[in-house]
N, C-alpha and C positions, 0 to 999 in steps of 0.2 A: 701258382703252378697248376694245383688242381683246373680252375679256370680257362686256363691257356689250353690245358687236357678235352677236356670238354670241348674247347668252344672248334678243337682241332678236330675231334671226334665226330663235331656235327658239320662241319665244315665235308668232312670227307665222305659220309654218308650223304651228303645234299649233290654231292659232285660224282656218286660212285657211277651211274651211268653213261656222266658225261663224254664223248668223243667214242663211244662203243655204242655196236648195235646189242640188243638182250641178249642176252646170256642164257644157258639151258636153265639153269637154275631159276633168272627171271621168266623163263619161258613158262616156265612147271607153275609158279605164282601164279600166275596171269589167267594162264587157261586150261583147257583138260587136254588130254591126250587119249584116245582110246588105249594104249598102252599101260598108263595109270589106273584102268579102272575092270574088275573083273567084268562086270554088267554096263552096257550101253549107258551113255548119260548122257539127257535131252538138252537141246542148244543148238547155236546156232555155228555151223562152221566160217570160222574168218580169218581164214588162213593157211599154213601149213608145215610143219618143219621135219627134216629129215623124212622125208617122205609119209608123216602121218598128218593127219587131218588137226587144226586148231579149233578147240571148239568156247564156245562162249556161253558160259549158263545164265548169266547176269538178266537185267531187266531192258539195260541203257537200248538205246537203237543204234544201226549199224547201216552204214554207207559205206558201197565198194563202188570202185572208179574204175571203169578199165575199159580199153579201146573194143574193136570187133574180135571177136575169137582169142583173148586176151586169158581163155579161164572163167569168166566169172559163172559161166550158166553150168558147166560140167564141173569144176572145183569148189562151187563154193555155194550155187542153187541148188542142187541137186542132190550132195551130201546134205544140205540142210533139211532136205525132205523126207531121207533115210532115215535122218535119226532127232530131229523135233518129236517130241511126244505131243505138246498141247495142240489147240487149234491151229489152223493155217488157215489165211486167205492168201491164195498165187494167182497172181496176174500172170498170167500163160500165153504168150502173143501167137504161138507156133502152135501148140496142143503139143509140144515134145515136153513139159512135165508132166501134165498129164497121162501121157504113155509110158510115159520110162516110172512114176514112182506112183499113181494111182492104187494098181494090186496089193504093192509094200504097206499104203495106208491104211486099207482097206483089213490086212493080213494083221496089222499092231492092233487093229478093235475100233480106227475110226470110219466115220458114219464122211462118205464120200459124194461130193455133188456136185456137176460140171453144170455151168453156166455158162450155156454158147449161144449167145443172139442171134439172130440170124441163121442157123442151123436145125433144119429138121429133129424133133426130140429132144431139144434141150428142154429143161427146165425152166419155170416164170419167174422172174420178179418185176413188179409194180413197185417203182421207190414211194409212190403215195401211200404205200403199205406200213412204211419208216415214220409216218408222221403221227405223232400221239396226239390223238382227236380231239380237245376237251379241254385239255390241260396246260400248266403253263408253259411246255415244251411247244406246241402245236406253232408258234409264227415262226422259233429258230429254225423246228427241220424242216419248215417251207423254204427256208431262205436257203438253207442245207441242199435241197432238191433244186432251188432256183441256179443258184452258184453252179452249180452240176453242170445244168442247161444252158447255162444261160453266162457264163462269167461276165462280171461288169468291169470291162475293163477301158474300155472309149467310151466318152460321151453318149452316144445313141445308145452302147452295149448298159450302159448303168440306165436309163430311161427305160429299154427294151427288160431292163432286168426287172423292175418296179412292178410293169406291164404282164409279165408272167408269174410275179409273187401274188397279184390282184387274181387270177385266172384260177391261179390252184385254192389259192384261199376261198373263192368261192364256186369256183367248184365242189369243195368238201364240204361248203355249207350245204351246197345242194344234192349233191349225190354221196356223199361220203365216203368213205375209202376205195366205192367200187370206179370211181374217178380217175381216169389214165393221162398219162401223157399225150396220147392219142388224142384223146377227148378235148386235151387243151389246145394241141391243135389245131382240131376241127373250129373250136370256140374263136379262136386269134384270125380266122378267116371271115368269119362275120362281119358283113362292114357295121353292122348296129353294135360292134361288141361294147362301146365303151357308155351305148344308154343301156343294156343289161348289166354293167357294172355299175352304172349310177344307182340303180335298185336293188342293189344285192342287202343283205342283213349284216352285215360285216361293214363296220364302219374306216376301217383302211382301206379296202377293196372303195368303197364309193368315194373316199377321199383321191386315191389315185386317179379312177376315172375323172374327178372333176377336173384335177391337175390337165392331165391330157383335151380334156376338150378345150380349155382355154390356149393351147398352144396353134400355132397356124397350121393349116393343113397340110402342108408340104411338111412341116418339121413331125405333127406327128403321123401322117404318111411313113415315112422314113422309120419312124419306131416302130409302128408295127411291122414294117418290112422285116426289120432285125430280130425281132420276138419271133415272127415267123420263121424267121433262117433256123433259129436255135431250136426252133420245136418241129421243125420239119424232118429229121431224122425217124423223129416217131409217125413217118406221117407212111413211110413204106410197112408194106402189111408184114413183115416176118419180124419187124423191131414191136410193131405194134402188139403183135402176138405174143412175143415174148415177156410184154411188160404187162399185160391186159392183166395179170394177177400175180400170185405170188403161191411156190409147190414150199418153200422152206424157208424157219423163219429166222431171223438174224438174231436174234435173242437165243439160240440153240448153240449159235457160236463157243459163250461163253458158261452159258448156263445150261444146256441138255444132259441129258444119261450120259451119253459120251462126247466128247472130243470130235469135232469137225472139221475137215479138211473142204475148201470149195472152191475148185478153181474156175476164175473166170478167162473164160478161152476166148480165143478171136483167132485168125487169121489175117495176113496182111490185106486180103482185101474186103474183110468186114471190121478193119482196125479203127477204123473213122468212124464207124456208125455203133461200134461199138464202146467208143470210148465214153459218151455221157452218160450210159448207161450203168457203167464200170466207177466213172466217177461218182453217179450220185450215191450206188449202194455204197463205197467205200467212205465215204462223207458219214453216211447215215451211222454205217458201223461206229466213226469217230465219233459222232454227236451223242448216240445214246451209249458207248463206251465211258465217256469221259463226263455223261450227267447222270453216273451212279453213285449215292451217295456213300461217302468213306464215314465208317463208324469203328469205335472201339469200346472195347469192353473189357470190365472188371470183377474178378468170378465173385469177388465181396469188395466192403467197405476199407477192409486193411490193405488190400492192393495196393502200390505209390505206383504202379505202371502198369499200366494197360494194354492189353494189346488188342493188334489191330484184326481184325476179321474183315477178309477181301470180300469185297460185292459183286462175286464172281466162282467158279465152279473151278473152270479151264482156264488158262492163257491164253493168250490169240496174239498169232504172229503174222502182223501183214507183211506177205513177202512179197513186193512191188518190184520186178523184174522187167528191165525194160523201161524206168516210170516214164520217161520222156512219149514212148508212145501210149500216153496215158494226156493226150493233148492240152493244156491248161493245167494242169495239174487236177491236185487232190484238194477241194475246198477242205479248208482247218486242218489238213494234215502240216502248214509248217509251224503255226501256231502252237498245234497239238504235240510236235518235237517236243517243246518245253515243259510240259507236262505229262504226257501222255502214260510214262514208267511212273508214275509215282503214285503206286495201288489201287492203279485201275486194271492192270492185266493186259496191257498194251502194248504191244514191242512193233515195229517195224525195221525192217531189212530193206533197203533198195539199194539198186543198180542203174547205174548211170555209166556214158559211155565217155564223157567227157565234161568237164569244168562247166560249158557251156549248157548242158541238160542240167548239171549239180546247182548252179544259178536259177531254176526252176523250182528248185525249195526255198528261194528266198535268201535273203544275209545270214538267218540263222545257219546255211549249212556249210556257206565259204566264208564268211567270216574265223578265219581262225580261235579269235578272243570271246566266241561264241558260245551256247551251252553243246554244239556237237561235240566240239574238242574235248568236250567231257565223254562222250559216247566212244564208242566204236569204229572207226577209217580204218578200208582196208586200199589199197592201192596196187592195181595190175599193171602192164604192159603197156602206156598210153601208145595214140595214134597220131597225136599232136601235140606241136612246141608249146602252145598255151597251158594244155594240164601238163604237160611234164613241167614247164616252171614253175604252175601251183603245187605238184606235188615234192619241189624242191625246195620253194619256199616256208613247204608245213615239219620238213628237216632240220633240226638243230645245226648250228653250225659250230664250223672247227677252228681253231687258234682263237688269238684276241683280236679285237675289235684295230683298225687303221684305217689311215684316211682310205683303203681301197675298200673297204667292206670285211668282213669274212666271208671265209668260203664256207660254201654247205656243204655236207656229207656226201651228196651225189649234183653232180652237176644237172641242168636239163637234158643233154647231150647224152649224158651215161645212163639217164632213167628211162631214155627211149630206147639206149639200146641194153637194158639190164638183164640177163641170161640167172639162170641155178642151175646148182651142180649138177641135177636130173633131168635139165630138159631135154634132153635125148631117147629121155625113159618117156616122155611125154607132161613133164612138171613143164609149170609154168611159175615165171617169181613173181614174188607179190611181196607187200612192205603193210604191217599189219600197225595201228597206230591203238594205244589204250593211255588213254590220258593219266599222266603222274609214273609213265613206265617208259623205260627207252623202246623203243621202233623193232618191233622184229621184222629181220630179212629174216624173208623164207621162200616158200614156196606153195601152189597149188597143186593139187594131185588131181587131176580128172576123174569123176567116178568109174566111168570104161577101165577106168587107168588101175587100179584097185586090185589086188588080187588077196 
């Protein structure tokens, strides 16, 4: 009898969420609520309920989905900028974070930095700046900066990729960090380039040239055409400017006096030329985020646990808003999903407008059975049949299983047209997912919206 007790006890705890969305009670579990707390608590908002903000302290990283004007940039980007305490990097494609939470950063104590290419007065960075000279790091954050530039993704693009890892490698043998993007450039125009590569000091660098001269001349014709497309971005003078050095340094991120916020801005019509730019420092951030070494320590010998001591000052939360125009993506950021929270200090936040951008990070972030489903899904308003199916199929479903299927909690049909009790007050619904907890419906609160 005890047994039968038991086994009913756990049987019913295994199933208490089942066929319900959370509960206030799961809700309070889960996340914070500025209502719960006298003093502000840093995190990232992913969500909403009864018209207060869901916030997330945790480490995991966080993907929200939602169509054009769905919420995501005023309910859920923008409260995250209010009230995040650690670092930030925003991908800013408008300059409207920048304007609207800038001051506020500035006001909490952090050290504030726009990075606009293309734009009189912005600030430098040279991603050859990112590359540790000497050491055994030096060939990955070439490859780091290469991927940037360069992604190999077609035949010629992997040839043309090799082609521009040889250029920087030896460039740095010869000029050293004061080395640009520009500079390689100019170098990939040379039709002698590939007997200066035969003589470089760098024995990868003259191994690739050799490769290349033995190829036919059309075929490597044709590579250097594509090395050239990829580095001609740098070849206009206000990109070049912008990359010719470096005002701030990315190690400040994590580790300076204070906490840094740095958003890299663009506009739509420097979105293109600004994007390898954007990629490579955010690569760089990943590369030398996640090759800092995790140690622990034991205050004596009687110790049986040790704890851990972060290789880090601050937290740094990339909040990639928009990632799809962030063209190619982020080299090693999907990689870097599966690791990245696991005390390195590393969170990322993006936005994605549909299933089809969310495909952009690769199997790890639609795969359901994947390590995201462990993270953070917030889901808005779609604009298409295709994510509202995906996000009906990331739905539990209802009754038992027959030959028809079951049916899910919302159909595709109802998630495109799903309404909250507020949206007249200006809420927008959203379906917040935390793996191992049932689904909160709720809602987004626009920050305008806020009083």
């Amino acid at each position: 009898m005890k047994l039968a007790n038991t086994i009913r006890r756990c049987f019913k705890r295994s199933n208490s969420n089942s066929g319900s969305w959370a509960m206030e009670k799961d809700i309070r579990a889960m996340f914070k609520t500025p209502a719960m707390f006298k003093t502000p608590e840093s995190g990232v908002v992913v969500g909403g309920h009864d018209r207060k903000p869901l916030i997330y302290g945790g480490d995991k990283h966080v993907i929200a989905v939602g169509g054009p004007r769905s919420g995501k940039t005023a309910g859920l980007v923008i409260p995250t900028l209010m009230n995040y305490q650690g670092s930030v990097v925003v991908h800013d494609v408008h300059g409207e974070l920048y304007k609207t939470t800038a001051e506020h950063r500035r006001a909490i104590g952090q050290r504030v930095i726009r990075f606009a290419p293309g734009e009189a007065g912005s600030v430098r960075f040279n991603p050859m700046d990112t590359v540790r000279v000497g050491t055994e790091h030096e060939s990955d954050d070439v490859k780091s900066v290469t991927a940037a530039v360069c992604p190999p993704v077609s035949f010629f693009d992997i040839c043309a990729f090799s082609v521009v890892m040889a250029l920087l490698l030896h460039g740095l043998s010869e000029h050293g960090q004061a080395f640009t993007l520009a500079d390689a450039y100019s170098a990939i125009k040379n039709p002698d380039i590939f007997d200066a590569l035969g003589q470089s000091e760098v024995a990868v660098v003259r191994e690739i040239a050799r490769e290349m001269t033995q190829r036919s001349a059309n075929e490597a014709s044709a590579v250097v055409t594509t090395a050239a497309r990829a580095l001609s971005v740098f070849s206009d003078p206000e990109i070049a400017q912008a990359t010719s050095s470096s005002d701030f340094d990315l190690n400040d991120l994590q580790n300076g006096d204070t906490p840094v916020t740095l958003y890299l801005v663009s506009d739509l019509a420097n979105a293109k030329r600004a994007a390898p730019v954007f990629r490579a420092l955010l690569s760089a951030i990943i590369q030398t985020g996640v090759s800092r070494q995790l140690t622990f320590h034991k205050d004596s010998w009687l110790d049986d646990y040790p704890y851990f001591v972060p290789p880090y000052r601050h937290k740094l939360l990339l909040l990639l808003d928009d990632y799809a125009r962030l063209e190619g993506g982020v080299p090693g950021l999907s990689e870097g999903l599966a690791f990245m929270d696991r005390g390195y200090g590393l969170q990322s936040f993006i936005t994605v407008q549909n299933v089809d951008q969310l495909k952009a990070l690769g199997s790890i972030a639609t795969d359901s059975r994947s390590l995201v489903a462990r993270h953070i899904r917030v889901f808005l308003r779609p604009a298409d049949m295709e994510t509202a199916e995906y996000i009906s199929n990331c739905l539990p479903t209802v009754g038992m299983k027959t030959v028809l299927g079951t049916r899910p909690w919302m159909s595709p049909d109802e998630i495109l047209q799903m309404t909250c009790a507020n949206e007249t007050r200006g809420s927008f619904p959203c379906i917040t997912f935390r793996a191992g907890n049932a689904p909160v419906l709720g809602e987004v609160v626009p920050y305008r919206s806020r009083g």
